[in-house]
DSSP file (Angstrom, degrees, kcal/mol; ACC not computed):
  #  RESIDUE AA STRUCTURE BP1 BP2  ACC     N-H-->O    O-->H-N    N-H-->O    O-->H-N    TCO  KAPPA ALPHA  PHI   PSI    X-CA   Y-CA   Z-CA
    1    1 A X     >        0   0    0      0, 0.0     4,-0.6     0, 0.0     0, 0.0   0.000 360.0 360.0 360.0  -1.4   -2.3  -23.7   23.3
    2    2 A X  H  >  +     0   0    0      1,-0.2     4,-1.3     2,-0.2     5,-0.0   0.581 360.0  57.2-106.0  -5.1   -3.4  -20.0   22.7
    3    3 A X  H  > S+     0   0    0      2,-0.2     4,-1.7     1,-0.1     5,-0.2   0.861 106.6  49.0 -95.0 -43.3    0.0  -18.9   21.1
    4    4 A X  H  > S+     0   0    0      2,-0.2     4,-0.8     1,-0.2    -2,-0.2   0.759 114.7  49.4 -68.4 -30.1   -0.4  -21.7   18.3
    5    5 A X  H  X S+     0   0    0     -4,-0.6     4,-2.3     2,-0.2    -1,-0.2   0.916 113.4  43.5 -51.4 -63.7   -4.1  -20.3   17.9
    6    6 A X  H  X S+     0   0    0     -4,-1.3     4,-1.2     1,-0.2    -2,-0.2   0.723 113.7  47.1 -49.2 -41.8   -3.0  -17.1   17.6
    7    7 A X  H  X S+     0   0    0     -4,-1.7     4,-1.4     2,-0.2    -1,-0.2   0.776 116.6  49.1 -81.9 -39.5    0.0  -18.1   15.2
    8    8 A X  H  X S+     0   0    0     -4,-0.8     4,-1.8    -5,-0.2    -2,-0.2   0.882 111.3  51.0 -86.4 -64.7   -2.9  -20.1   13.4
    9    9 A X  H  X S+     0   0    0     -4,-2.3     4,-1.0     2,-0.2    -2,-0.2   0.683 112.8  45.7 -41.1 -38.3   -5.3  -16.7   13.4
   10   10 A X  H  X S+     0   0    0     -4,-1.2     4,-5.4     2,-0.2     5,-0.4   0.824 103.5  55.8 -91.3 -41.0   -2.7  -14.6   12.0
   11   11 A X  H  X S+     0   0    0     -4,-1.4     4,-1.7     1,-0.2     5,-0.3   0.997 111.8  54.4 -57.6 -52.8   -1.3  -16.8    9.0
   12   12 A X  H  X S+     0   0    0     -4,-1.8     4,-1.9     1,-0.3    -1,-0.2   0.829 109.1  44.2 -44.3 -47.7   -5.2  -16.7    7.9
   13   13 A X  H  < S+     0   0    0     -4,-1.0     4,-0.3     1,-0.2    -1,-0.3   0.697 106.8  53.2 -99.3  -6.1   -5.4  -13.5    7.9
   14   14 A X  H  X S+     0   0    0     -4,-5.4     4,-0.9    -3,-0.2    -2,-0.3   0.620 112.2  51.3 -83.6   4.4   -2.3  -12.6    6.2
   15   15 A X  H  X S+     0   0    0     -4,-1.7     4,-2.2    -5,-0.4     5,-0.4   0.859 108.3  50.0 -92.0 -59.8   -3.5  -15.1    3.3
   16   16 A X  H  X S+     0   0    0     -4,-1.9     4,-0.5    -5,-0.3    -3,-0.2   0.690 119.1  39.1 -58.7 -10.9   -7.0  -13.4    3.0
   17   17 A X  H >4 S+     0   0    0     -4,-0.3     3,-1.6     3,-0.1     4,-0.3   0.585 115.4  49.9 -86.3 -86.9   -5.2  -10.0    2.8
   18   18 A X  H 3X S+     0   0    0     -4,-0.9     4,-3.0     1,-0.3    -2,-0.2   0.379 123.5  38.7  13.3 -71.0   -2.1  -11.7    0.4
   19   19 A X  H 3X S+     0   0    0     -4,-2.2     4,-3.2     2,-0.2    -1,-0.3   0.901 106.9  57.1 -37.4 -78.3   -5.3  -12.9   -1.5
   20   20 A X  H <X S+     0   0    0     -3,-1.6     4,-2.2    -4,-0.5    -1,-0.2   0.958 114.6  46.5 -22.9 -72.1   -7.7   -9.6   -1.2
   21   21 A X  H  > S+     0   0    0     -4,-0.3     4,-2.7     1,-0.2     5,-0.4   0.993 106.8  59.8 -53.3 -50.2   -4.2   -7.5   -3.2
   22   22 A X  H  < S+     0   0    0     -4,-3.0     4,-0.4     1,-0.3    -1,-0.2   0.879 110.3  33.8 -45.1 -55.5   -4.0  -10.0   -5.5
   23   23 A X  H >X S+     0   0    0     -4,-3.2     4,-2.8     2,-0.2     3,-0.6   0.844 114.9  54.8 -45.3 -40.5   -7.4   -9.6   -6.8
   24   24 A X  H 3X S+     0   0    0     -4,-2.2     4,-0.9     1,-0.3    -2,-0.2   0.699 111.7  49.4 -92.6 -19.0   -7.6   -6.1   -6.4
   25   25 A X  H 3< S+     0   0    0     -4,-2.7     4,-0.3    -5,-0.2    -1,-0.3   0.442 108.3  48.7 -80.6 -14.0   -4.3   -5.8   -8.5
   26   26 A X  H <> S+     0   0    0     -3,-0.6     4,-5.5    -5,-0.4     5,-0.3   0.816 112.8  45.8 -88.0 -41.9   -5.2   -7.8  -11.1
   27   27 A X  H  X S+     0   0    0     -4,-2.8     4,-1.8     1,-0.3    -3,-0.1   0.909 116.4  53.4 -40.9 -41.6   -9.0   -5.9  -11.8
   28   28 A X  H  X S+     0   0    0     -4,-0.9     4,-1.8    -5,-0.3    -1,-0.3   0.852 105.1  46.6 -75.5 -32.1   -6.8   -2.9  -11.4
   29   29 A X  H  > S+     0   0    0     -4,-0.3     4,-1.3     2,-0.2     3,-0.4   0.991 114.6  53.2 -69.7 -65.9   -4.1   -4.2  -14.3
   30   30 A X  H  X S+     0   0    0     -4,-5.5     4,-2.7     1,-0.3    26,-0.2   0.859 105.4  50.6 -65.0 -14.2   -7.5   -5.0  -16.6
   31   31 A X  H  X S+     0   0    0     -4,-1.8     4,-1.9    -5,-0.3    -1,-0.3   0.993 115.0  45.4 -73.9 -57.7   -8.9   -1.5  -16.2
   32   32 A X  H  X S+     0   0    0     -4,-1.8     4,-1.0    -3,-0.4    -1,-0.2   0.844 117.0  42.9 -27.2 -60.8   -5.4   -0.3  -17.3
   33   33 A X  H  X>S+     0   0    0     -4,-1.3     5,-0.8     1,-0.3     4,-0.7   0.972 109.1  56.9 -86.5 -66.3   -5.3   -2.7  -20.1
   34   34 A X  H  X5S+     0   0    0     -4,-2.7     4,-5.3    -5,-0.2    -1,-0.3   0.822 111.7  47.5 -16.3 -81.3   -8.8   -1.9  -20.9
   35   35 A X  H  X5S+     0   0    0     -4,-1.9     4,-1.5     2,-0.2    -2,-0.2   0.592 100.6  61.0  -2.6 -69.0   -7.5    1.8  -21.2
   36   36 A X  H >X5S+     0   0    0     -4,-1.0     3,-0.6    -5,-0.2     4,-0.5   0.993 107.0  43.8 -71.4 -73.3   -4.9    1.2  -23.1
   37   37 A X  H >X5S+     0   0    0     -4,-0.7     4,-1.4     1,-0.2     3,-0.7   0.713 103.0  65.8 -55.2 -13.4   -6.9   -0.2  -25.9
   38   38 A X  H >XXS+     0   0    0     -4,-5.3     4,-1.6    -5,-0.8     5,-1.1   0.942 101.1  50.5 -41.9 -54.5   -9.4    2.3  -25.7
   39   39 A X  H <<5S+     0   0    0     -4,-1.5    -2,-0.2    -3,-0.6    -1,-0.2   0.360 108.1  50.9 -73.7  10.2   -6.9    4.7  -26.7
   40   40 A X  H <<5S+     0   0    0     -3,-0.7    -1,-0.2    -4,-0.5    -2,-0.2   0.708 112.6  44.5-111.3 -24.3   -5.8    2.7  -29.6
   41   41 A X  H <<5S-     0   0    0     -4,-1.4    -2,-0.2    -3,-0.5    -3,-0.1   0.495 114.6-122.9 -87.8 -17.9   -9.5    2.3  -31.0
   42   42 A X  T  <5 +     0   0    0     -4,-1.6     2,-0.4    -5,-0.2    -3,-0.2   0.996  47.0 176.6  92.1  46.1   -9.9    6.3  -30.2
   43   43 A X      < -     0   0    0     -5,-1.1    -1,-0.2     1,-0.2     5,-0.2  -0.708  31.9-109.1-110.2 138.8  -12.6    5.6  -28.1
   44   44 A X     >> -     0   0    0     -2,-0.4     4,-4.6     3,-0.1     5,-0.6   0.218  32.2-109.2 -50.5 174.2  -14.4    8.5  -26.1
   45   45 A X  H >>5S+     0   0    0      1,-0.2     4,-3.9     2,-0.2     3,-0.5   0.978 125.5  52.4 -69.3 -42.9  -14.0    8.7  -22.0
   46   46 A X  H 3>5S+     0   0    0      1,-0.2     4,-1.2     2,-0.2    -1,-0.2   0.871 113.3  38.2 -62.1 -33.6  -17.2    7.7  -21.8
   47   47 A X  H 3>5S+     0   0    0      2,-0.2     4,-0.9     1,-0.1    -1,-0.2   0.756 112.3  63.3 -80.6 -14.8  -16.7    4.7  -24.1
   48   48 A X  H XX5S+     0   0    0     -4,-4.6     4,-1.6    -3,-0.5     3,-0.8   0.940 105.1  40.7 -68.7 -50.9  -13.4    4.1  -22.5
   49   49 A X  H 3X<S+     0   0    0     -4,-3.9     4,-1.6    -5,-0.6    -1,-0.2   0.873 113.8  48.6 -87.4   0.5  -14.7    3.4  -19.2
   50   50 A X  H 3X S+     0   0    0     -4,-1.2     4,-2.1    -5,-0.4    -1,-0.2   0.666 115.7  47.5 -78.4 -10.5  -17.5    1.4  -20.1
   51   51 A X  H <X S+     0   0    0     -4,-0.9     4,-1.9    -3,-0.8    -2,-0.2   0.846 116.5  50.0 -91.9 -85.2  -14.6   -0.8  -22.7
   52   52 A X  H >X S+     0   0    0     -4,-1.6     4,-1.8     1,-0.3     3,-1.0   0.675 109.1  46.8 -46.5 -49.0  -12.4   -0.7  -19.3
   53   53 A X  H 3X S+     0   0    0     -4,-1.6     4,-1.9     1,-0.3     5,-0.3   0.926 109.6  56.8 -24.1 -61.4  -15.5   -2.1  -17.1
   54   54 A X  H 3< S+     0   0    0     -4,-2.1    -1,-0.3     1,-0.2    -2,-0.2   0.607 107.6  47.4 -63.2   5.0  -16.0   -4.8  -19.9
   55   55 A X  H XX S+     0   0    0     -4,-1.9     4,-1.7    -3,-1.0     3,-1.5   0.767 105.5  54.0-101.6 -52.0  -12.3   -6.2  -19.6
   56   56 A X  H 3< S+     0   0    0     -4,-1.8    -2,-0.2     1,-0.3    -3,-0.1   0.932 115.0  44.7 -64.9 -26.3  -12.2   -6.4  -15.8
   57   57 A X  T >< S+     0   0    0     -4,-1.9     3,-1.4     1,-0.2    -1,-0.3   0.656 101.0  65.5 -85.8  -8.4  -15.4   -8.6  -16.3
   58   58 A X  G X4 S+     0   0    0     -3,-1.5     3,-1.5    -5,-0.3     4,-0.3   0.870  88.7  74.3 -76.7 -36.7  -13.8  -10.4  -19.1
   59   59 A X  G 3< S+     0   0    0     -4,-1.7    -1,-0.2     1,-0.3    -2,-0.1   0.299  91.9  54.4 -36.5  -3.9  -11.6  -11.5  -16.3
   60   60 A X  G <  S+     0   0    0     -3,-1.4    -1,-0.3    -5,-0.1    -2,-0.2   0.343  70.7  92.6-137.1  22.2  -14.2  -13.7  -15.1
   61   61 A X  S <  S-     0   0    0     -3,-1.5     2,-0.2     1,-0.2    -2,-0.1   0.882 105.6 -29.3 -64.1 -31.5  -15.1  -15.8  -17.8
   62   62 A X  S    S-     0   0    0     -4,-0.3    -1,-0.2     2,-0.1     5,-0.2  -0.886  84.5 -54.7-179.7 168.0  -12.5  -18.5  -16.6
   63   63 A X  S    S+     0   0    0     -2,-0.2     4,-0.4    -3,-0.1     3,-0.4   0.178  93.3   4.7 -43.0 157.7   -9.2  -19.0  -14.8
   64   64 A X  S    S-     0   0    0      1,-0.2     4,-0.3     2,-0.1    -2,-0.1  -0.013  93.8 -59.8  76.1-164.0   -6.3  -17.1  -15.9
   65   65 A X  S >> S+     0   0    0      2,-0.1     4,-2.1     1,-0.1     3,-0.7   0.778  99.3  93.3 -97.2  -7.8   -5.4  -14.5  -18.5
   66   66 A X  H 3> S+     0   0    0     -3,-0.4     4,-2.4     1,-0.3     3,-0.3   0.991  80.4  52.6 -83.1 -60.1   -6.3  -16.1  -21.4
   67   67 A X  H 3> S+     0   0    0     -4,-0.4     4,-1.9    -5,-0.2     5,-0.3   0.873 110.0  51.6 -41.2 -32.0   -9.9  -14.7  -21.7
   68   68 A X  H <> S+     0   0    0     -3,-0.7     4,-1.6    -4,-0.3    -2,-0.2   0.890 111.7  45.6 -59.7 -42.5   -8.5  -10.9  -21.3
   69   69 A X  H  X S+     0   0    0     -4,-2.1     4,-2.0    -3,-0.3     5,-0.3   0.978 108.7  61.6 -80.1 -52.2   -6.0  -11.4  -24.0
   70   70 A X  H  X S+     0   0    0     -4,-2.4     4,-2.5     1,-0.2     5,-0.3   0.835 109.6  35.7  -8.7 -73.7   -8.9  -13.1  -25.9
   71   71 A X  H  X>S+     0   0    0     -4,-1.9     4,-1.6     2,-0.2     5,-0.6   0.951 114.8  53.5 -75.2 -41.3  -11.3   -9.8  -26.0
   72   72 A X  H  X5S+     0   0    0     -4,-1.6     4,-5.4    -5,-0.3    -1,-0.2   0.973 107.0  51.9 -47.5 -41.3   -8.6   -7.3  -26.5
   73   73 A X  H  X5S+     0   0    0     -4,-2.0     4,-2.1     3,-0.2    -1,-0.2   0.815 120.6  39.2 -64.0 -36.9   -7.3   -9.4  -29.6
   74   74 A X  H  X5S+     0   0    0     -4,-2.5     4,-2.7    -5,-0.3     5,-0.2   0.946 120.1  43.5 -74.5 -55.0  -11.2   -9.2  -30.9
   75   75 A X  H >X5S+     0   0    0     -4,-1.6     4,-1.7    -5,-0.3     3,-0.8   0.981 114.0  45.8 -35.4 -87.5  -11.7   -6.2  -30.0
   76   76 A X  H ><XS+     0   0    0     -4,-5.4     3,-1.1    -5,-0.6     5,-1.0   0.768 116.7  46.0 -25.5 -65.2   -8.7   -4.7  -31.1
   77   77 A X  H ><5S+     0   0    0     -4,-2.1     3,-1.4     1,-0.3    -1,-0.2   0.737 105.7  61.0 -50.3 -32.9   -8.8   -6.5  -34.5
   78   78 A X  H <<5S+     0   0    0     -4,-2.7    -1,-0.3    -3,-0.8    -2,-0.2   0.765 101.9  51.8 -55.0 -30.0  -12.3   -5.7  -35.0
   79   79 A X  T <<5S-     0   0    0     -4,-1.7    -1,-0.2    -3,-1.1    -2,-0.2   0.370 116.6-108.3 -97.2  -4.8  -11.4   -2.2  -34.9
   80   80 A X  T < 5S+     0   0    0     -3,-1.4    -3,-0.2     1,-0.3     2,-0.1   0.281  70.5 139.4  86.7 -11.9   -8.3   -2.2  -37.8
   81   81 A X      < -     0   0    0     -5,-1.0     2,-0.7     1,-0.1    -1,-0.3  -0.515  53.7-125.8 -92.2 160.4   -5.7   -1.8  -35.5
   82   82 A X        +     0   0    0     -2,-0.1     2,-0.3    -3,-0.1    -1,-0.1  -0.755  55.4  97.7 -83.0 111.3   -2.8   -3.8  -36.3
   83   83 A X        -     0   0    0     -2,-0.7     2,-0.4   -10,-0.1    -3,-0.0  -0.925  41.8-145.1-146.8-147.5   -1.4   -6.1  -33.7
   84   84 A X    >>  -     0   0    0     -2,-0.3     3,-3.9    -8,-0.0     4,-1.6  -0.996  45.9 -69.5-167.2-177.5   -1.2   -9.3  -32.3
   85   85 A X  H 3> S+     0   0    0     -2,-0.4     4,-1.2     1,-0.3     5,-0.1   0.701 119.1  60.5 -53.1 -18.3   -0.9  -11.4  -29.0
   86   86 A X  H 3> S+     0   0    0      2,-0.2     4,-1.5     1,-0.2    -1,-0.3   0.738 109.3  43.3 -66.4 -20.5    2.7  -10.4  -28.3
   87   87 A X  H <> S+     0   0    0     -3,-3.9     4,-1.5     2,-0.2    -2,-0.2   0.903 113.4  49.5 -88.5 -49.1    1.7   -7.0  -28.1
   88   88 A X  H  X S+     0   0    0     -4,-1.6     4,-1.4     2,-0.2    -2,-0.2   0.770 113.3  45.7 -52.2 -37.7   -1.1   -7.7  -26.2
   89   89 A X  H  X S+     0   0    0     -4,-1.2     4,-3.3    -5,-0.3    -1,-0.2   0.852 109.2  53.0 -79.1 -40.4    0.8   -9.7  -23.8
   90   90 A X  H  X S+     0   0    0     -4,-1.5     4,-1.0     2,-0.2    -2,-0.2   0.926 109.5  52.0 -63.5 -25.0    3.8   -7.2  -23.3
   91   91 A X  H >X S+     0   0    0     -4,-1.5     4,-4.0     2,-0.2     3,-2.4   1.000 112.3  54.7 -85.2 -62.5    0.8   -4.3  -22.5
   92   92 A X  H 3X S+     0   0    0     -4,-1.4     4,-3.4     1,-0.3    -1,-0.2   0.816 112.4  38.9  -1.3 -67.9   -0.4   -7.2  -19.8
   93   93 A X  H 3X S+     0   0    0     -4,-3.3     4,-0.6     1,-0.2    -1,-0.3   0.527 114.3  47.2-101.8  17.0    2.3   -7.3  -18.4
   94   94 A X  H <X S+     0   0    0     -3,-2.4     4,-1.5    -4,-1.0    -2,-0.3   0.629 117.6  53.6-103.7 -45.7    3.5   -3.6  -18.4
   95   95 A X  H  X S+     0   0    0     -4,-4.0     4,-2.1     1,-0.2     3,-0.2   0.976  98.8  52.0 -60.4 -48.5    0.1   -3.1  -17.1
   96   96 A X  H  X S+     0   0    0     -4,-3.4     4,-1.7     1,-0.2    -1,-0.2   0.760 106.3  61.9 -64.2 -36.0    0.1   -5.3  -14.5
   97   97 A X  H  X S+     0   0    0     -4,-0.6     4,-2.3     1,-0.2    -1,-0.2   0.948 111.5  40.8 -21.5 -61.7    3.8   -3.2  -13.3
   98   98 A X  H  X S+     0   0    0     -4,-1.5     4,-1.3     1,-0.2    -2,-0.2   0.762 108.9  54.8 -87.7 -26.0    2.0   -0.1  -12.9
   99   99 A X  H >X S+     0   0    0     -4,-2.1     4,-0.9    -5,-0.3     3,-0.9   0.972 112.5  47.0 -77.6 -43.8   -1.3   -1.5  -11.2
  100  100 A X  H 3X S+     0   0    0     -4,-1.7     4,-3.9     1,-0.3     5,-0.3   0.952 114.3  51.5 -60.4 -44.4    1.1   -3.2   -8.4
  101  101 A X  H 3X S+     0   0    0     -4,-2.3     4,-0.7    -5,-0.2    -1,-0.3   0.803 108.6  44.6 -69.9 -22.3    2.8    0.4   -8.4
  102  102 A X  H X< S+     0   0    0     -4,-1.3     3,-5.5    -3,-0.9     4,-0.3   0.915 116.0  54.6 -84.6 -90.7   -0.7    2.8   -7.9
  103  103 A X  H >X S+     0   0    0     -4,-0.9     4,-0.5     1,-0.4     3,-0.5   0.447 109.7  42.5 -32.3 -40.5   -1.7    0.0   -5.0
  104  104 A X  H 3< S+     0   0    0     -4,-3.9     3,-0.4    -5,-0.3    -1,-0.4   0.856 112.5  51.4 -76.2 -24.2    1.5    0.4   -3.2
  105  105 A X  T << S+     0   0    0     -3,-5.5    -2,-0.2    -4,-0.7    -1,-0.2   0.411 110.2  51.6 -92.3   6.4    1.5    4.1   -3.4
  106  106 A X  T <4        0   0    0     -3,-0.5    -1,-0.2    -4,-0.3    -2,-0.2   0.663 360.0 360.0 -81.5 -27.0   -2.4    4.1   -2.0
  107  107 A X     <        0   0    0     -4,-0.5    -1,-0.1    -3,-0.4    -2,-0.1   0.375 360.0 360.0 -66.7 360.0   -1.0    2.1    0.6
């Protein structure tokens, strides 16, 4: 019975890691994303990483993306630059490339 325990022990903890990256790759995509519209509103580093803090907590307003794309699209517009939610979404998901890619190369 102790190999089925074991078997039991291990699936668990490769889901609470799975789980663990998953987050830690998505926070890591909004700080990018953050980033990246800091540098399109011109914003200093210091207002850039306090803009990239507020996005990765914009991430917890409710399930999904939709609240990220939300503030960038306010943000952004608020600020005169021109774009709109396709752009926002391609940066998403270009960010979200490159956060998977730093994580693996910390690995």
């Amino acid at each position: 019975m102790t190999t089925f325990d074991d078997r039991e022990r291990a699936f668990e903890a490769k889901f609470a890691m799975d789980e663990e990256m998953a987050f830690r790759v998505v926070a890591r995509r909004n700080r990018l994303l953050g980033q990246w519209a800091a540098a399109k509103m011109n914003l200093t580093p210091e207002e850039t990483d306090a803009y990239a803090k507020a996005v990765v907590q914009a991430e917890f307003e409710e399930a999904g993306d939709e609240d990220v794309i939300r503030k960038l699209l306010g943000d952004l517009t608020a600020a005169g630059i021109e774009t709109d939610e396709a752009a926002v979404r391609q940066a998403l998901e270009d960010q979200m490339v490159e956060a998977r890619r730093q994580l693996m190369e910390a690995k």
